[in-house]
DSSP file (Angstrom, degrees, kcal/mol; ACC not computed):
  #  RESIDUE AA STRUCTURE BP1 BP2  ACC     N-H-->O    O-->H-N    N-H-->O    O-->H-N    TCO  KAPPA ALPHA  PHI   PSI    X-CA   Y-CA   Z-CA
    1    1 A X     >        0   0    0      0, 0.0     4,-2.2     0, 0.0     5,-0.2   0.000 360.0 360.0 360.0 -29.9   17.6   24.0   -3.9
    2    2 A X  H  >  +     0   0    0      1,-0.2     4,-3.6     2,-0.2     5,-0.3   0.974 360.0  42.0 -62.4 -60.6   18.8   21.3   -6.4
    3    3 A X  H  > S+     0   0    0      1,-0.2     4,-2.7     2,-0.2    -1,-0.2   0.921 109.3  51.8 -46.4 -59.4   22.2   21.7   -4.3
    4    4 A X  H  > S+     0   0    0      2,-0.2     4,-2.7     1,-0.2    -2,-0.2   0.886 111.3  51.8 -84.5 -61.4   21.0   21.8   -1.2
    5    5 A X  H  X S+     0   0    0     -4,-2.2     4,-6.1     2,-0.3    -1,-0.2   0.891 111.8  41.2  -1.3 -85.7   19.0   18.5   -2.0
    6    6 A X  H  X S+     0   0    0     -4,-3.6     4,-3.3    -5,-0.2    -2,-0.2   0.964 111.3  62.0 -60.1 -63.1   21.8   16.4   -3.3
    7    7 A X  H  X S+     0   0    0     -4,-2.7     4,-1.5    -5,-0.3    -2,-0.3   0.889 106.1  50.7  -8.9 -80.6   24.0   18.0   -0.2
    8    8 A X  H  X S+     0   0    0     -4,-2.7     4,-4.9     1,-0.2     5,-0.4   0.902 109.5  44.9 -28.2 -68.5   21.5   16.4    2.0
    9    9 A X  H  X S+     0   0    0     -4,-6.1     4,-2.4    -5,-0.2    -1,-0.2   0.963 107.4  56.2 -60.3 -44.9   21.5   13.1    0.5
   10   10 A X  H  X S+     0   0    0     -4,-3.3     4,-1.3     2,-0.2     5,-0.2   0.940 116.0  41.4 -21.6 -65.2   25.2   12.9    0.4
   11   11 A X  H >X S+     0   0    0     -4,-1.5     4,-1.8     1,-0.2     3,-0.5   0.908 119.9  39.8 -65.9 -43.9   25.1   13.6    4.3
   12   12 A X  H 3< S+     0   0    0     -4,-4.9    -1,-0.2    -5,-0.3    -2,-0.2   0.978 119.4  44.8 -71.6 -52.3   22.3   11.5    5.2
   13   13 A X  H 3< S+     0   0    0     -4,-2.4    -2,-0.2    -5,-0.4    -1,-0.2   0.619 114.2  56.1 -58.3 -20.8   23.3    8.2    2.7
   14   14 A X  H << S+     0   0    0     -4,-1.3    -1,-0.2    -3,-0.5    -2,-0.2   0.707  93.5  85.7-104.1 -49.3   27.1    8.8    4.0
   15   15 A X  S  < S-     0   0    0     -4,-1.8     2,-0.0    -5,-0.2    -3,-0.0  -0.349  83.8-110.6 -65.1 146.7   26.0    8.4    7.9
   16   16 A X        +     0   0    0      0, 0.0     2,-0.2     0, 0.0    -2,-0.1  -0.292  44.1 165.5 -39.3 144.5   25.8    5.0    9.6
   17   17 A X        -     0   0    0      2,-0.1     4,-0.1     4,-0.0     2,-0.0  -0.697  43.9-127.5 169.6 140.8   22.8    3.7   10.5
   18   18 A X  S    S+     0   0    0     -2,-0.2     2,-0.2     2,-0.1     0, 0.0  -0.425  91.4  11.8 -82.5 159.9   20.9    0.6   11.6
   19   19 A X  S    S-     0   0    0     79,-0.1     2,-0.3    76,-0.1    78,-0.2  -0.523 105.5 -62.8 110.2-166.3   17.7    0.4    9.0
   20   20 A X  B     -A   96   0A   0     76,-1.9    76,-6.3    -2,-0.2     2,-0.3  -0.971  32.7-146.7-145.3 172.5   17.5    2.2    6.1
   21   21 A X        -     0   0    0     -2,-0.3     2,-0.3    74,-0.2    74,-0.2  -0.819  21.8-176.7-122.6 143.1   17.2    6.1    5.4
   22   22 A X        -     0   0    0     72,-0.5    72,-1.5    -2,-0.3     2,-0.4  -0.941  14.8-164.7-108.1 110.6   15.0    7.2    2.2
   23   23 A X        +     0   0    0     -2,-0.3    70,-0.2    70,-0.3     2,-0.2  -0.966  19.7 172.1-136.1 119.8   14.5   10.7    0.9
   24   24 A X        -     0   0    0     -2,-0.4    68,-2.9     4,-0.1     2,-0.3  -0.627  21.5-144.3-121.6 152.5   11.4   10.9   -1.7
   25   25 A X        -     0   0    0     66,-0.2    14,-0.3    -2,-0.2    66,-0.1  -0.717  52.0 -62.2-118.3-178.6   10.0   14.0   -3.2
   26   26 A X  S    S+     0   0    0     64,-0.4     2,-1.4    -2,-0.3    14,-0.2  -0.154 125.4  20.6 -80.9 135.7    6.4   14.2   -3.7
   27   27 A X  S    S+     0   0    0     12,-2.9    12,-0.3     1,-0.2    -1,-0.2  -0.722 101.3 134.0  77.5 -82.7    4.7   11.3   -6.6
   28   28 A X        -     0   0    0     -2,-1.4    11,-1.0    10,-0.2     2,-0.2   0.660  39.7-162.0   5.6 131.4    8.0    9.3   -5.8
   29   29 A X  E     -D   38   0B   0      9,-0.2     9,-0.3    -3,-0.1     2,-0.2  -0.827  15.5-161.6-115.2 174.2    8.1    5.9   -5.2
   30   30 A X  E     -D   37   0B   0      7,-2.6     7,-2.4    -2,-0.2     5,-0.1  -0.699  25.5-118.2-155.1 111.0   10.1    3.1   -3.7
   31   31 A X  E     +D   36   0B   0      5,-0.2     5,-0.2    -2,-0.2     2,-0.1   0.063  26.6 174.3 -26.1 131.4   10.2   -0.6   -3.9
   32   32 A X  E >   -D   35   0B   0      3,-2.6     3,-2.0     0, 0.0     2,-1.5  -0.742  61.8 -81.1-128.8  87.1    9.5   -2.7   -0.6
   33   33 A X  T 3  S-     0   0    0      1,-0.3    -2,-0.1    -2,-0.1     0, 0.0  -0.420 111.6  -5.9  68.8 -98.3    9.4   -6.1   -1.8
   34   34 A X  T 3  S+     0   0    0     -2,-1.5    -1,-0.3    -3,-0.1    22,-0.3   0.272 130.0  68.1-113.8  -1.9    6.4   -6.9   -3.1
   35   35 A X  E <   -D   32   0B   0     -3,-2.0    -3,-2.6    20,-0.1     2,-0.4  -0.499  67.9-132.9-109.0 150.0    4.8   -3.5   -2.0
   36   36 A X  E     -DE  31  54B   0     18,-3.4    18,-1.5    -5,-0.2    -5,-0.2  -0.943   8.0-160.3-102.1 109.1    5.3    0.4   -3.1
   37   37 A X  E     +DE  30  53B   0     -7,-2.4    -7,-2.6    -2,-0.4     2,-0.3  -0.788  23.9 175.8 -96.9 154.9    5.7    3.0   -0.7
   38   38 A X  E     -DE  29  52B   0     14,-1.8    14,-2.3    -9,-0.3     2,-0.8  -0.965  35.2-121.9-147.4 131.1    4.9    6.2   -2.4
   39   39 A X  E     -     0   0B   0    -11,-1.0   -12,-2.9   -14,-0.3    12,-0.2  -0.744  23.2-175.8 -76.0 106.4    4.7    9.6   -1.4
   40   40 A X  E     -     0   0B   0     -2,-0.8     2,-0.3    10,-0.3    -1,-0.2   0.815  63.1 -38.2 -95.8 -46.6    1.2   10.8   -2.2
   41   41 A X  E     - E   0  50B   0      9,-1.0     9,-3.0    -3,-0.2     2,-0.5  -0.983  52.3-138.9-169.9 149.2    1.8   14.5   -1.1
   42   42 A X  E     - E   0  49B   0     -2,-0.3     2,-0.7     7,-0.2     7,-0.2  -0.934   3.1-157.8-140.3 131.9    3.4   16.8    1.5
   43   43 A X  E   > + E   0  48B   0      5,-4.8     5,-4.5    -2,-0.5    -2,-0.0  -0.953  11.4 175.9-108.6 117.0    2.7   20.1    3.7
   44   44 A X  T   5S+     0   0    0     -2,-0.7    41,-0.2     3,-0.2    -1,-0.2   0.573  74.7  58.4 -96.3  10.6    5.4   21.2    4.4
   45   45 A X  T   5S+     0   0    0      1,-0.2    -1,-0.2    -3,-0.1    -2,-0.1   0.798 116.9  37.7 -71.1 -24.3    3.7   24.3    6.1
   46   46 A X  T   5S-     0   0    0      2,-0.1    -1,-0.2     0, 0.0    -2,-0.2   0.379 111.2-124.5-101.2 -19.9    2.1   22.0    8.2
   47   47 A X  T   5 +     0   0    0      1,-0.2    20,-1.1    19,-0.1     2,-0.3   0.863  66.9 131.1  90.7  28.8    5.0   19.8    8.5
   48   48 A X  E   < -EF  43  66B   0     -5,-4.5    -5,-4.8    18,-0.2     2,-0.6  -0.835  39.0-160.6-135.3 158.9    2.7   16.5    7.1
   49   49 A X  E     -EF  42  65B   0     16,-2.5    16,-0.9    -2,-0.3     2,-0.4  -0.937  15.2-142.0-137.0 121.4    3.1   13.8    4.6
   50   50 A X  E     -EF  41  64B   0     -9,-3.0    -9,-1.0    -2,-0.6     2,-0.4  -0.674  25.1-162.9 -87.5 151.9    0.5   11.6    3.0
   51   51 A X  E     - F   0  63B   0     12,-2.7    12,-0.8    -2,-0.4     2,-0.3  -0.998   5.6-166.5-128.7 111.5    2.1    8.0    2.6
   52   52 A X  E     -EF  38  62B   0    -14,-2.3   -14,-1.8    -2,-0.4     2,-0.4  -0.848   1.9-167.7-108.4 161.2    0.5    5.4    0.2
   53   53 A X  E     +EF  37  61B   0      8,-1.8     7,-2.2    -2,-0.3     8,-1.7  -0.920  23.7 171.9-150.7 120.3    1.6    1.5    0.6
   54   54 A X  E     -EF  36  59B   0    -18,-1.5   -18,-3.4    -2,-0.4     5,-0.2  -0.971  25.3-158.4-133.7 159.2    0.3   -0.4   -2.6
   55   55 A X        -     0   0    0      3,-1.5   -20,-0.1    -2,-0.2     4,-0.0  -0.121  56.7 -80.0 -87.2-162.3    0.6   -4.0   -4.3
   56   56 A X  S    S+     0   0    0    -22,-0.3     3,-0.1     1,-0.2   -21,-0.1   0.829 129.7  67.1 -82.2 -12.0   -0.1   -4.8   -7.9
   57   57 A X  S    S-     0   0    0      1,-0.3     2,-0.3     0, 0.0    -1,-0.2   0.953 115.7-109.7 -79.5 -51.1   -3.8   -4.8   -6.8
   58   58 A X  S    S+     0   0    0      0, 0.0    -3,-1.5     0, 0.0    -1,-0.3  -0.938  74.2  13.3 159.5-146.9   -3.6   -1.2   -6.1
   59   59 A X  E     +F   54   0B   0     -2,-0.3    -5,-0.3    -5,-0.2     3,-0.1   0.044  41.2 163.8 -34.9 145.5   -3.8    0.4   -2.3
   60   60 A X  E    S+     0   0B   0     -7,-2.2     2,-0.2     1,-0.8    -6,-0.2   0.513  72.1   8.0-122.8 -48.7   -3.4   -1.5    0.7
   61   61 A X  E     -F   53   0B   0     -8,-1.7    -8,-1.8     2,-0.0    -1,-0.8  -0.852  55.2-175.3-126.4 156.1   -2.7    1.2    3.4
   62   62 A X  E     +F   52   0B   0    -10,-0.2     2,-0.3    -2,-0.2   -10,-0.2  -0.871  14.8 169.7-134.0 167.9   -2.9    5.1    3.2
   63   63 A X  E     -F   51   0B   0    -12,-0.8   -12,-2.7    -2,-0.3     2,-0.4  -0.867  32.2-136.4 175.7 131.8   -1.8    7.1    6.2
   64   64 A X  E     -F   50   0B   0     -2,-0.3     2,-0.3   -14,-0.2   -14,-0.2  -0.838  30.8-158.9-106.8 151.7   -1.2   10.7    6.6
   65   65 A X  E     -F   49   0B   0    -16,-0.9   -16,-2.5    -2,-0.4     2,-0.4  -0.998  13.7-165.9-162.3 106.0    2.4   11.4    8.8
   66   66 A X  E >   -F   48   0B   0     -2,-0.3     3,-1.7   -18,-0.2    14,-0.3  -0.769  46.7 -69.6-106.1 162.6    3.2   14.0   10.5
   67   67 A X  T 3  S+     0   0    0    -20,-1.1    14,-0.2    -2,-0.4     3,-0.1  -0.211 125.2  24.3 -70.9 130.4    7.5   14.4   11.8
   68   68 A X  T 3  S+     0   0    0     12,-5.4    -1,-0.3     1,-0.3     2,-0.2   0.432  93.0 125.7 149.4 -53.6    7.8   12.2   14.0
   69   69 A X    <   -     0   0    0     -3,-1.7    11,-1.2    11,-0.1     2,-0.4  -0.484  37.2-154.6 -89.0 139.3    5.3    9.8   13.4
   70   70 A X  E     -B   79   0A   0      9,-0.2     2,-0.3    -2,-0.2     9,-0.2  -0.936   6.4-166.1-125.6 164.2    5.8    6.3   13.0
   71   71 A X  E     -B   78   0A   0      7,-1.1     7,-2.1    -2,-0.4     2,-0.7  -0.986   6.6-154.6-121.7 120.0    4.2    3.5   11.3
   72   72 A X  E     +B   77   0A   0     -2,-0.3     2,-0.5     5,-0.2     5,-0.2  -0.821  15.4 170.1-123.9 132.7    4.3   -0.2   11.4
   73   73 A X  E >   -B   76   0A   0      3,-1.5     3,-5.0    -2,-0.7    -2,-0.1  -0.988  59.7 -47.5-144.3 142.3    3.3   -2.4    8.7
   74   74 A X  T 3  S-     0   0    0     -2,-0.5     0, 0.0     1,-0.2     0, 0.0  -0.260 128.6 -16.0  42.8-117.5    3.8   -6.4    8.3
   75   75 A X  T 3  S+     0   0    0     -3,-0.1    24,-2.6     2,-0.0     2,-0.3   0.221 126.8  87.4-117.4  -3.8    7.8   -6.7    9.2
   76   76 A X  E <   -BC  73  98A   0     -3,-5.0    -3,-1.5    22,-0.2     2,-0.3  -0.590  51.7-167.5-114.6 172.1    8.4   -3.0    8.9
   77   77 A X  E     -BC  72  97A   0     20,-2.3    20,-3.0    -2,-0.3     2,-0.2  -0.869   7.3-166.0-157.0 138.5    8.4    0.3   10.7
   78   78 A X  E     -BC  71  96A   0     -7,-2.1    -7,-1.1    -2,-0.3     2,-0.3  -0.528   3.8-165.7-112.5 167.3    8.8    3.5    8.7
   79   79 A X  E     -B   70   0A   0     16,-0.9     2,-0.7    -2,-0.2    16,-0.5  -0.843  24.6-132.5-159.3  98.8    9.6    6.8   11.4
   80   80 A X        -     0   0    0    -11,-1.2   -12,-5.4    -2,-0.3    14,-0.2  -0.693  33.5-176.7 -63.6 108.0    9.0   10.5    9.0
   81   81 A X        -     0   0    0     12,-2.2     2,-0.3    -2,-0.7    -1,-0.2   0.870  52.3 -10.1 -74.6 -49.7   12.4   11.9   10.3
   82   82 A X  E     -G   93   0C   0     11,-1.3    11,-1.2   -15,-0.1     2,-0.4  -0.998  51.2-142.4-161.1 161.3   12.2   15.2    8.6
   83   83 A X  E     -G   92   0C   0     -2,-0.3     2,-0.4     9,-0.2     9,-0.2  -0.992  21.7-166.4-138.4 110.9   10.1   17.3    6.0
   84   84 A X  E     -G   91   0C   0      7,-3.0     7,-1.3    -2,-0.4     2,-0.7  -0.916  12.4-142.1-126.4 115.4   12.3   19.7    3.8
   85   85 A X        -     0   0    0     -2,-0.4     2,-0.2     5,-0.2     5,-0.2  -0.470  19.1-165.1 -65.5 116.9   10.6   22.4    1.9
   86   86 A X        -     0   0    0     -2,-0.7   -42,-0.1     1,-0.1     4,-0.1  -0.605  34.2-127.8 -93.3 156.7   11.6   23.1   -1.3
   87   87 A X  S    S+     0   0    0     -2,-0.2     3,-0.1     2,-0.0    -1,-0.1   0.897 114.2  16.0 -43.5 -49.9   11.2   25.9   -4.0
   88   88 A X  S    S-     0   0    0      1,-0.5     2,-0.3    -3,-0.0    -2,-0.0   0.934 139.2  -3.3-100.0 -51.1   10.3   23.1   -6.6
   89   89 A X        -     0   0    0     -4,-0.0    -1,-0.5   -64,-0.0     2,-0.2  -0.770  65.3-130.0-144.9 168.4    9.4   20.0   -4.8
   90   90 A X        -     0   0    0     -2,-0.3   -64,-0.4    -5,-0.2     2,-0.4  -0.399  22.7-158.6 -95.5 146.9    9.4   18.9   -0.7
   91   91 A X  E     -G   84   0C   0     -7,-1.3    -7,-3.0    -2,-0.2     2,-0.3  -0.989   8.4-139.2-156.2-170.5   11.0   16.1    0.0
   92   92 A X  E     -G   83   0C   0    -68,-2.9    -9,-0.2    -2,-0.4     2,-0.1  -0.639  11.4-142.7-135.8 160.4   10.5   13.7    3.3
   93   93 A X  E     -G   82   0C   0    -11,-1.2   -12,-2.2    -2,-0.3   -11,-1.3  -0.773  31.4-172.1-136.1  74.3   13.7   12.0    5.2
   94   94 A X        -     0   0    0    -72,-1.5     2,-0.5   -14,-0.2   -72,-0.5  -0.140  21.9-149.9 -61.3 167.8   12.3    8.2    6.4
   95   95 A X        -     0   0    0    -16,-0.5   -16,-0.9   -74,-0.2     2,-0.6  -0.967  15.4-166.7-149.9 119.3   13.9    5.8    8.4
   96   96 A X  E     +AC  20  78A   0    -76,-6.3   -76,-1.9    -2,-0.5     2,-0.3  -0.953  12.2 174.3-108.3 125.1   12.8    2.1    7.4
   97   97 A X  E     - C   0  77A   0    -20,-3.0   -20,-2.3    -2,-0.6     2,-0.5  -0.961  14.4-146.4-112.1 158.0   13.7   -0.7    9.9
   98   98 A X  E     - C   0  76A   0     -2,-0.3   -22,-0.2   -22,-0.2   -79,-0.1  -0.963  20.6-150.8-147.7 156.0   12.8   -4.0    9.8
   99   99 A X              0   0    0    -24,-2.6    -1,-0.1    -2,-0.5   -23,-0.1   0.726 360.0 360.0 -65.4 -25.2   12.0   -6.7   12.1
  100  100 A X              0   0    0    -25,-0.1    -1,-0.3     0, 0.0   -24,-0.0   0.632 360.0 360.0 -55.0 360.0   13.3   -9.7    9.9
């Protein structure tokens, strides 16, 4: 799976693309400015991903995601591209654009 993974990212981090592309595994996080997005939890039997967006104050938004789905917050909009189940850990394929 570890292979398979890293594969992934290669391919996905390697394509062109307007935005940017993110793949987080489950507890992960990622700077957005002044914000975290973090991936809370994922089914991938159910194909869904809980999404947390916090500051230093703690949550601001939570939002469960199914593939597919999009979201828009402030300047941004996040689009769950794909959900890959793993032996150890899941991990979620986003697509961030933003308006600025």
């Amino acid at each position: 799976m570890a292979f398979s993974a890293i594969f992934l990212a290669q391919i996905i981090f390697a394509a062109p693309a307007s935005g940017q592309d993110l793949i987080l595994s489950t507890e992960e996080n990622r700077s957005l400015g002044n914000f975290t997005l973090q991936i809370v939890d994922v089914d991938a039997d159910t194909t869904k991903v809980w999404l947390e967006i916090s500051d230093p104050g703690g949550p601001v938004l939570s939002q469960i995601l199914s593939v597919n789905d999009t979201l828009s917050w402030k300047n941004l909009t996040l689009n769950v591209a794909r959900i890959y189940a793993g032996d150890i850990s899941d991990l979620v394929y986003l697509k961030i654009n933003s308006s600025d």
